[in-house]
C-alpha positions as CSV (number, residue, x, y, z in Angstrom):
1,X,-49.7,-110.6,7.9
2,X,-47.3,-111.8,10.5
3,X,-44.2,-114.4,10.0
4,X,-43.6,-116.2,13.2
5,X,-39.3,-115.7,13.6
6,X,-38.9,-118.0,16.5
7,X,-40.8,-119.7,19.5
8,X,-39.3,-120.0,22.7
9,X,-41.0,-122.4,25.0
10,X,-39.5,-122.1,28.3
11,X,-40.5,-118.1,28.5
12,X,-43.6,-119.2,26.3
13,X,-43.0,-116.4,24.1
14,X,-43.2,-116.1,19.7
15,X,-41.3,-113.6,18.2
16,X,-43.2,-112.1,15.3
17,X,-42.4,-110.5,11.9
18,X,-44.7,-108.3,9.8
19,X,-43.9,-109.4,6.5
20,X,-44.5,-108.9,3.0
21,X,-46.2,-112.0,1.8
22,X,-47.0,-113.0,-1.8
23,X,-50.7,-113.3,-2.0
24,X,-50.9,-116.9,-3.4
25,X,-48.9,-117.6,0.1
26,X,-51.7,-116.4,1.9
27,X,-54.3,-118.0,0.3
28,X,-52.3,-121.9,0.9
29,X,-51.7,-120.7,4.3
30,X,-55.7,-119.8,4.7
31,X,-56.5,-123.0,2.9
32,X,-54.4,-125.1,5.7
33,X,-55.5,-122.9,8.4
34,X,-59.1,-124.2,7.5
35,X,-58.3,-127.7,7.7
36,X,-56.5,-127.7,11.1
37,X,-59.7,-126.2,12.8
38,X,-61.9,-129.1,11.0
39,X,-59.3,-131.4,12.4
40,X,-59.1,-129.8,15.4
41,X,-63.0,-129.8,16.0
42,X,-62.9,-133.6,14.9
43,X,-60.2,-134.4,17.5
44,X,-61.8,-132.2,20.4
45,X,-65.9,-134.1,19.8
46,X,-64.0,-136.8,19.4
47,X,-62.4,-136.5,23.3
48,X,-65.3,-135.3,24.4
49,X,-67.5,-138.5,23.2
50,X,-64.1,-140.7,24.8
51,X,-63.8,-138.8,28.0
52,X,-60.6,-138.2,27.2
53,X,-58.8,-135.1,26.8
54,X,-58.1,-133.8,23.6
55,X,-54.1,-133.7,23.8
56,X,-54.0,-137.3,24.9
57,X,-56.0,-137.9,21.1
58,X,-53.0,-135.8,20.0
59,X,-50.3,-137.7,21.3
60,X,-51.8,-141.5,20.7
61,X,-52.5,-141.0,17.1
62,X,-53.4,-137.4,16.1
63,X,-50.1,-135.8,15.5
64,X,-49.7,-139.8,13.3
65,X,-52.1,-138.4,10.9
66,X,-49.6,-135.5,10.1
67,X,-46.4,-137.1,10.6
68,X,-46.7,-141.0,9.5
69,X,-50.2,-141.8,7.6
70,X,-48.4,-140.0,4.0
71,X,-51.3,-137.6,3.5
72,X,-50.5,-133.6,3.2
73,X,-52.7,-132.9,5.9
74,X,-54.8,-134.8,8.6
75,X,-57.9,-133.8,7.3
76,X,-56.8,-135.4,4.2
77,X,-56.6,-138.5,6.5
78,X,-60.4,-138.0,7.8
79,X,-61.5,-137.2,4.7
80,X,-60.6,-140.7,3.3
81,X,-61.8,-142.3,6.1
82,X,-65.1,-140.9,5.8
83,X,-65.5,-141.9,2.5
């Protein structure tokens, strides 16, 4: 398993760890890993049926679903919605 240290974006480079991690950490960080890809494919069929690009989804209202809608997660968000 690797810990990401630091991420520099103007040489586009991640400094990386291998770490020691607690195997109930690795299950919550599988668990969440799951969810961003389902959001992630929701988002991206989502552009594609708009004609829009994906990151523009992102920035109007998909990063919102992380940040302001008060759910853990936005699949949380889609889940509701769906329901």
């Amino acid at each position: 398993m690797m810990e990401v240290l630091r991420v520099d974006e103007d040489k586009m480079c991640i400094d990386l760890s291998k770490k020691s991690i607690k195997a109930d950490a690795i299950g919550v960080a599988q668990k969440r890993l799951k969810k961003a890809k389902s959001v992630h494919t929701i988002m991206r069929q989502t552009a594609i049926k708009l004609g829009t690009p994906v990151e523009q989804l992102y920035n109007e209202w998909g990063w919102d679903l992380y940040e302001k809608a008060g759910f853990d997660h936005a699949f949380d968000a889609f889940r509701v919605a769906m329901s």
